[in-house]
C-alpha positions as CSV (number, residue, x, y, z in Angstrom):
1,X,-61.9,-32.2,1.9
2,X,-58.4,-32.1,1.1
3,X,-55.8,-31.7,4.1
4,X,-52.6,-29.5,3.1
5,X,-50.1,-28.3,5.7
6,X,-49.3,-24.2,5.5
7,X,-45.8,-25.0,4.4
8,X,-47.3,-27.2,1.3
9,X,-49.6,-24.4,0.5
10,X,-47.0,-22.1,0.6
11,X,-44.5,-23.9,-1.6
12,X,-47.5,-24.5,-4.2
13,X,-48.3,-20.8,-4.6
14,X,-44.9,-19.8,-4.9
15,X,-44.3,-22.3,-7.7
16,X,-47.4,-21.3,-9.3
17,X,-46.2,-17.8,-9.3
18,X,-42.7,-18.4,-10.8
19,X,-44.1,-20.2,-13.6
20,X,-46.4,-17.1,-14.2
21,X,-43.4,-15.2,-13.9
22,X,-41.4,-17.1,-16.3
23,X,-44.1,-17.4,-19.0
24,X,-44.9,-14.1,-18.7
25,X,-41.1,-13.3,-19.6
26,X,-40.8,-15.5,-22.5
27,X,-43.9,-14.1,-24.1
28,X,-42.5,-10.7,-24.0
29,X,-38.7,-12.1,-25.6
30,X,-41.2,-13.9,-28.2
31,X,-43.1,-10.8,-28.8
32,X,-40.4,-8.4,-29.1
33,X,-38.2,-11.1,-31.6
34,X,-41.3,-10.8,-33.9
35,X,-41.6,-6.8,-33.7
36,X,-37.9,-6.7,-34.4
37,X,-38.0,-8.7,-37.6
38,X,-40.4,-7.0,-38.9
39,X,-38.4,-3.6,-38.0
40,X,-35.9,-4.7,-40.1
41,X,-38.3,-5.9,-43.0
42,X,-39.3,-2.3,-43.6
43,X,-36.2,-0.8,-43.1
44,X,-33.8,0.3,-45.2
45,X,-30.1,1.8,-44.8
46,X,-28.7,4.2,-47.1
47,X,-25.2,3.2,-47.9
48,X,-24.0,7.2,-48.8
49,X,-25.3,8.8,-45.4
50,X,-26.0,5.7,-42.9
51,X,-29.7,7.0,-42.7
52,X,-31.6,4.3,-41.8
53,X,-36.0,5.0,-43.0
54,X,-38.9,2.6,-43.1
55,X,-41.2,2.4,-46.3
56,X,-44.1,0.7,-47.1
57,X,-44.2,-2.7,-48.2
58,X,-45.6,-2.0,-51.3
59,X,-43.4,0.1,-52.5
60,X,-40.7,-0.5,-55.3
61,X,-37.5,-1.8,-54.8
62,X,-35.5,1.0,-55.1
63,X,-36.1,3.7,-53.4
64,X,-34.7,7.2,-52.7
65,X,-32.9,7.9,-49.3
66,X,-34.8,11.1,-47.5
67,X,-31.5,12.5,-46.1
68,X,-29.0,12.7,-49.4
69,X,-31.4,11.5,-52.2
70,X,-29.2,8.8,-53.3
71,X,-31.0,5.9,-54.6
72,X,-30.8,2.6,-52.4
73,X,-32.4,-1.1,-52.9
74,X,-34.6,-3.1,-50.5
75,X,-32.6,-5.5,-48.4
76,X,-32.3,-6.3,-44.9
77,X,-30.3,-4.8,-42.5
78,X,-27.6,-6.2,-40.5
79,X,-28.1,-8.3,-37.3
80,X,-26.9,-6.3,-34.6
């Protein structure tokens, strides 16, 4: 049988726990970095109106803006 003290245990849960915590947050920051990229991926900003609209991927590379009707090319947008 293994003899720990109350304080040890103590100390040893709460560690465990922060390091749940702190994974747990990185994941999400990891997670949300990968939905955002492919946000901007998909998205494109019409230059005429500043209406920003997904499309598919398969779609050509010029498209037409649904606000104005301008036509705009694929690219990515800005980093904010």
């Amino acid at each position: 049988m293994i003899k720990i003290q109350l304080s040890e245990l103590i100390v040893v849960v709460m560690m465990i726990g922060v390091c749940l915590v702190c994974a747990l947050w990185i994941w999400t920051l990891w997670r949300e970095r990968r939905r955002e990229v492919y946000r901007r991926r998909i998205a494109i900003q019409c230059r005429i109106c500043n209406c920003t609209y997904a499309i598919a991927k398969k779609t050509p590379a010029v498209t037409q803006c649904p606000a104005c009707g301008t036509q705009n090319q694929r690219g990515a947008l800005d980093p904010i």
